[in-house]
C-alpha positions in Angstrom: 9.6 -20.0 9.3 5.6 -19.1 9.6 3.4 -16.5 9.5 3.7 -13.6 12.0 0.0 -13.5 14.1 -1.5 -10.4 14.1 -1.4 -9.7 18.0 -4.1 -7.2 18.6 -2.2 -6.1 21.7 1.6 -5.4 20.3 0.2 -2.1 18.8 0.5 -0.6 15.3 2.0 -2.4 12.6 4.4 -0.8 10.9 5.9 -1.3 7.1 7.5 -0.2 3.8 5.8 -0.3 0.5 7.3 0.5 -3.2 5.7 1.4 -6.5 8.5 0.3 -8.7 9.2 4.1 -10.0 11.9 4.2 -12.1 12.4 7.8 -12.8 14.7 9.4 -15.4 17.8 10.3 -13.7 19.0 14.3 -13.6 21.8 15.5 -15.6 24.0 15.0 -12.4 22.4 11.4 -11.9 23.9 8.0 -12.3 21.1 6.0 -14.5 20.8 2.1 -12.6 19.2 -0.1 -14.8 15.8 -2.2 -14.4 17.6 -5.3 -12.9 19.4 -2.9 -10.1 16.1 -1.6 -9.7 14.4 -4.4 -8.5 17.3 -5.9 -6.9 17.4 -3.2 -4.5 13.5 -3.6 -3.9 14.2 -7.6 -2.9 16.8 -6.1 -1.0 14.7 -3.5 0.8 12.1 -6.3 2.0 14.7 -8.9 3.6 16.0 -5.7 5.1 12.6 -4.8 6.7 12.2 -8.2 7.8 15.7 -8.8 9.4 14.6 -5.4 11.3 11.5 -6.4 12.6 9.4 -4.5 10.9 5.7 -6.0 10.0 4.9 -5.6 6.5 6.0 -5.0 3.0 4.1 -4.2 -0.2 4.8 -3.9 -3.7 2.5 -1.5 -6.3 1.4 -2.4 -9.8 2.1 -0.3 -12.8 2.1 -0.8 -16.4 3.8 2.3 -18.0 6.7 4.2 -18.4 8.6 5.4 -15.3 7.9 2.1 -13.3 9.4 -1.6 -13.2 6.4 -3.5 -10.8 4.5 -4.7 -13.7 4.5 -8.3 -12.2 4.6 -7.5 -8.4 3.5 -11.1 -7.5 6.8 -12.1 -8.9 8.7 -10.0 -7.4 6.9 -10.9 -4.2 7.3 -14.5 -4.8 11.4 -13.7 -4.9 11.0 -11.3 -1.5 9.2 -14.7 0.2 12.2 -16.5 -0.4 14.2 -14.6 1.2 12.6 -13.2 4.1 10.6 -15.3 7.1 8.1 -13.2 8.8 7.3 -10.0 7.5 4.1 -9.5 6.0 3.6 -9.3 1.8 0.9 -7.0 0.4 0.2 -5.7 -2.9 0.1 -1.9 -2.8 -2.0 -2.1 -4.7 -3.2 -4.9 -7.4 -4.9 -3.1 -10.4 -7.5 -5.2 -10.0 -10.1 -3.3 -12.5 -7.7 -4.5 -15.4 -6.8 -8.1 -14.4 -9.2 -10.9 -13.6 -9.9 -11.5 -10.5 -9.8 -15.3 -10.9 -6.3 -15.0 -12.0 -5.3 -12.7 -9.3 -7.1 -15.0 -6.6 -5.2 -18.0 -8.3 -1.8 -15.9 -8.0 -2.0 -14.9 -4.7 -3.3 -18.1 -3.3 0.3 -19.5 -4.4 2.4 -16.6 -3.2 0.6 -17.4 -0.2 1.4 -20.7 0.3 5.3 -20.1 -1.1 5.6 -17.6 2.1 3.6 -19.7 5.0 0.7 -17.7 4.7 2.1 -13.8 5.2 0.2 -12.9 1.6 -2.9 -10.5 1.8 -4.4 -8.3 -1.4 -4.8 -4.7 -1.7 -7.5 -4.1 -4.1 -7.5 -0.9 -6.3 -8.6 0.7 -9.4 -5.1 2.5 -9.8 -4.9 6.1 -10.0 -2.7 5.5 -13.5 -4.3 4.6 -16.0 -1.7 3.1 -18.2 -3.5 -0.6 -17.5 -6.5 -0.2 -19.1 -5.5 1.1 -22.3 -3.2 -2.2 -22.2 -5.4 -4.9 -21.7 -8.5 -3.0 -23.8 -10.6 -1.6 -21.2 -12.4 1.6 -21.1 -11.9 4.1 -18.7 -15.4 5.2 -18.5 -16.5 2.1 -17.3 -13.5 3.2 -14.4 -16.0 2.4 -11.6 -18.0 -0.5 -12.9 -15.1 -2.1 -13.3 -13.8 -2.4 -10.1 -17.1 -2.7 -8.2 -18.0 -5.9 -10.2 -14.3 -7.6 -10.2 -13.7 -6.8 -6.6 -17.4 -8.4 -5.3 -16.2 -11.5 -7.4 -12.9 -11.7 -5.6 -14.2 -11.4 -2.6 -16.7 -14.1 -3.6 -13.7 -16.5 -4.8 -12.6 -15.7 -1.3 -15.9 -17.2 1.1 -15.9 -20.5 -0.5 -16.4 -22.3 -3.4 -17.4 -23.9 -5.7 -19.1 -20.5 -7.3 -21.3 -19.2 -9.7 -21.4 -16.1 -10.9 -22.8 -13.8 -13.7 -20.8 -10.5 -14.6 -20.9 -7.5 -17.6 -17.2 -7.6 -18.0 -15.9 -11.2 -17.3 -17.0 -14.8 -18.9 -19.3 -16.4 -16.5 -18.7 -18.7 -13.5 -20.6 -22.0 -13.3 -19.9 -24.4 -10.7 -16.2 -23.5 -10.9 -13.1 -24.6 -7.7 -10.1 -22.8 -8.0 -6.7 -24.0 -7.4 -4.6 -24.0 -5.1 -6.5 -22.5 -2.3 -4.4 -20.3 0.2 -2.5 -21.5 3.6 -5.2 -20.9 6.3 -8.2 -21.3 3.6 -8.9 -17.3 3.1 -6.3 -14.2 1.8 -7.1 -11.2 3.7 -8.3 -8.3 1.3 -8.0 -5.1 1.6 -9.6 -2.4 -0.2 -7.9 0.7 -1.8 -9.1 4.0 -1.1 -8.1 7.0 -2.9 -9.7 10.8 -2.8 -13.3 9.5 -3.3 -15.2 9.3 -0.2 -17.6 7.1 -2.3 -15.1 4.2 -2.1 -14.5 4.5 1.6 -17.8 3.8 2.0 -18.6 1.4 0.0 -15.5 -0.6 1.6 -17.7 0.2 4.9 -20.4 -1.3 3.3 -18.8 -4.0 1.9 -17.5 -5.0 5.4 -14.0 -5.2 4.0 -10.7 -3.3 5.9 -9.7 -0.2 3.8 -6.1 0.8 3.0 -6.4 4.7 2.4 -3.6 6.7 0.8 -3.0 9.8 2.8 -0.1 11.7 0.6 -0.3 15.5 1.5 -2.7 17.7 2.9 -4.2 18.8 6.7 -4.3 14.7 8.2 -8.3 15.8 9.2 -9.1 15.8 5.3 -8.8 11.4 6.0 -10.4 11.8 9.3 -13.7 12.7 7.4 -13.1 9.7 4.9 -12.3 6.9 7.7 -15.5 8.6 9.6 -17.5 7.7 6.6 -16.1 4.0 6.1 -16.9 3.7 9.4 -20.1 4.6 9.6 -21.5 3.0 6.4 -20.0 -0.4 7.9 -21.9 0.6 10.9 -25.4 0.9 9.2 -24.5 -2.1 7.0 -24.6 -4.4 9.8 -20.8 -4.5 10.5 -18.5 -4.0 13.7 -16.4 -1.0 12.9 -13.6 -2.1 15.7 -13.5 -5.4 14.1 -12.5 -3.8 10.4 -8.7 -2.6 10.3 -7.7 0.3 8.9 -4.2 1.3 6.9 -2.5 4.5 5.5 -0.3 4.5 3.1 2.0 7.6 2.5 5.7 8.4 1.5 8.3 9.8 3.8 11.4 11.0 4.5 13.6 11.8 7.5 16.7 13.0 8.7 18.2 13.0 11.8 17.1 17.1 12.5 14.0 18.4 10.6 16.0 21.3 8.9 18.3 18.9 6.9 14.6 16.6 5.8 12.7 19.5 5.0 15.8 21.3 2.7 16.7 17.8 0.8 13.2 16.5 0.2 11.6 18.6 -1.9 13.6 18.1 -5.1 12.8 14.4 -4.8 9.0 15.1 -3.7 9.0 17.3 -6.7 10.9 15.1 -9.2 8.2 12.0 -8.7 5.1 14.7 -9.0 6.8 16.2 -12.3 7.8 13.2 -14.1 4.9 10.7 -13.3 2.2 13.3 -13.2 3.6 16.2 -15.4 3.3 18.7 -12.3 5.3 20.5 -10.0 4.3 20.0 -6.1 3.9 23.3 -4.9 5.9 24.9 -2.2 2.9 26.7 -0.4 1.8 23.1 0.2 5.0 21.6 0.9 6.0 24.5 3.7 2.3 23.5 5.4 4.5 20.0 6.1 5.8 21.4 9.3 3.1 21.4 10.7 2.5 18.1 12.9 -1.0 18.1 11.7 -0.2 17.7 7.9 -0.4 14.5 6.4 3.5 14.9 4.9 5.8 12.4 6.4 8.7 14.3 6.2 11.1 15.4 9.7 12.9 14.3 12.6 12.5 10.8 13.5 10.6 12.3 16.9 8.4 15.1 14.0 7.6 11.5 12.3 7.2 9.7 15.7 4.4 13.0 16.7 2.7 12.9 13.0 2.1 9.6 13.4 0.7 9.9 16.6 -1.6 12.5 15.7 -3.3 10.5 12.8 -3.8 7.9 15.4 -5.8 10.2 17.5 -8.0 11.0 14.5 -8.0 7.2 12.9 -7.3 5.1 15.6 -5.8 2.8 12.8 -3.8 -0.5 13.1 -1.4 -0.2 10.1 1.1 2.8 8.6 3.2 1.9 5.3 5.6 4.2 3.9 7.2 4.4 0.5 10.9 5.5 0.8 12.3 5.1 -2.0 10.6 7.7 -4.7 12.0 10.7 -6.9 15.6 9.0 -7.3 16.2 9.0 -3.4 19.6 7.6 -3.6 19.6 4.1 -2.0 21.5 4.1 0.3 19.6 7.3 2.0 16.8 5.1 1.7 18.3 2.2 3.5 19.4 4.8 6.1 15.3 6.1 6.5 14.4 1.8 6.7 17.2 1.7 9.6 15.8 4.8 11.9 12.1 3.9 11.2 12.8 0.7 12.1 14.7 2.0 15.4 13.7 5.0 16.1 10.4 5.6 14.8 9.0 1.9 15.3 9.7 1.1 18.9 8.1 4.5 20.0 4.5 4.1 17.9 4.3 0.3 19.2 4.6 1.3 22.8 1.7 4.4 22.4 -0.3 2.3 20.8 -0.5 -1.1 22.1 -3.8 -2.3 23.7 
């Protein structure tokens, strides 16, 4: 067992991510219960590992329609069971947690799984945390600005002392037990705001930017942005990784993925944010420069491919199994990413 080395020169890596969603089922549906649910999640991760595949994430949500309150637990069971692969959070609600806790967390998962742990930062585009764990939303962005400079503080050494609005001060203070090589990497979460991509670039810190729906140039002008704000901060832009996140789904031709997606597309979008998708956006998916994973393995293979051109990025994570995909559909999409998809990206973009 150990930690897979990030080889600069084996090209992309490539992974799977889950939020946790655990939709109510149609009238048609059979309902599986909370314990199936994350069973087939563990599942899902030794899978991606036994298929070579180089990372795996888990979301955070703490609401109806989701199980991944707790992904660190759940990632602590996927470490068990799998030897190489990569474990991310995707991401850690970090605005409604403290940070010292999360650093304390991860720092364990990391040494439980030989040092394949890294954070992904967000503020959470749900909002069902904060109302939990009595925050405000209109302090939405101070939140996260002040928690996620103390992480990364908690990260360069310590001992540390620090002064905050929204967390008891730090004087002096060592945390326990400190992660396998000394440092987690951290990621930062970028959503629609071009503010946070560049204040990752500022920050000097890689960002991990969702990229859903929509013409792919739309995150073309956001990674632009991170970039150059790292640039005039003082930063190496080619030394700070980028990642998109998006959800897909494939079939072996494009007719038979673009006809069965869009109920499941449209089930996640009405039941977790009370809207339909709409189909004038959906049919702009055939086109290879829209965002929207969804195709032929070689339409995915050409997508992908594309966004490179325009990012240049080093990681692409998919989430499979959304809107009540059936399982074993979704284990099917894990086995011709994994084969068909993988192989081809790696080659086109290795260094």
């Amino acid at each position: 067992m150990g930690k897979r080395e990030n080889d600069k020169c084996s090209g992309m890596e490539l992974g799977i991510y889950t939020l946790g969603d655990y939709l109510l089922p149609k009238e048609n549906e059979k309902p599986i219960t909370e314990y199936q649910r994350m069973k087939n999640m563990v599942e899902m991760a030794k899978i991606a590992d036994d298929m070579g595949l180089d990372v795996f994430g888990v979301g955070e949500s703490h609401q109806a329609l989701f199980v991944a309150s707790s992904p660190q637990t759940i990632m602590a069971k996927i470490a068990g069971v799998t030897n190489n692969i990569k474990l991310i959070s995707a991401s850690t609600v970090l605005s409604a947690l403290d940070p010292v806790r999360v650093y304390e967390d991860f720092s364990t998962l990391d040494l439980l799984s030989d040092g394949r742990t890294e954070i992904v930062a967000g503020r959470g585009s749900r909002y069902g945390a904060y109302q939990l764990f009595g925050y405000d939303l209109n302090d939405y962005d101070e939140l996260f600005e002040e928690k996620f400079e103390l992480l990364l503080q908690l990260n360069q050494g310590q001992p540390i002392t620090w002064n905050g609005t929204f967390r008891p001060a730090l004087k002096n203070v060592k945390i326990y037990p400190k992660p396998f090589n000394g440092k987690l990497p951290i990621w930062r979460a970028v959503g629609q705001h071009f503010a946070s991509a560049m204040q990752a670039g500022k920050m000097g810190v890689p960002m991990n930017v969702a990229a859903l729906y929509g013409a792919s140039s739309i995150f073309e002008k956001r990674v632009s942005a991170y970039r150059k704000a790292a640039k005039e901060s003082g930063h190496d832009p080619e030394e700070l990784p980028i990642a998109v996140a998006t959800m897909m789904y494939m079939d072996k031709d494009s007719q038979s993925a673009f006809k069965d997606y869009y109920p499941y597309l449209n089930n996640t979008f009405n039941q977790v944010r009370g809207v339909n998708f709409p189909k004038e956006h959906y049919k702009e998916a055939n086109n290879i420069k829209n965002a929207m994973m969804v195709g032929s393995p070689q339409q995915i293979i050409e997508k992908i491919l594309y966004q490179y051109e325009l990012f240049e990025h080093q990681r692409f994570i998919v989430q499979l199994d959304h809107g009540n995909i059936p399982y074993k559909k979704v284990v099917e999409m894990m086995e011709m990413f994994a084969v068909d998809v993988a192989p081809a990206i790696r080659k086109a973009t290795k260094k």
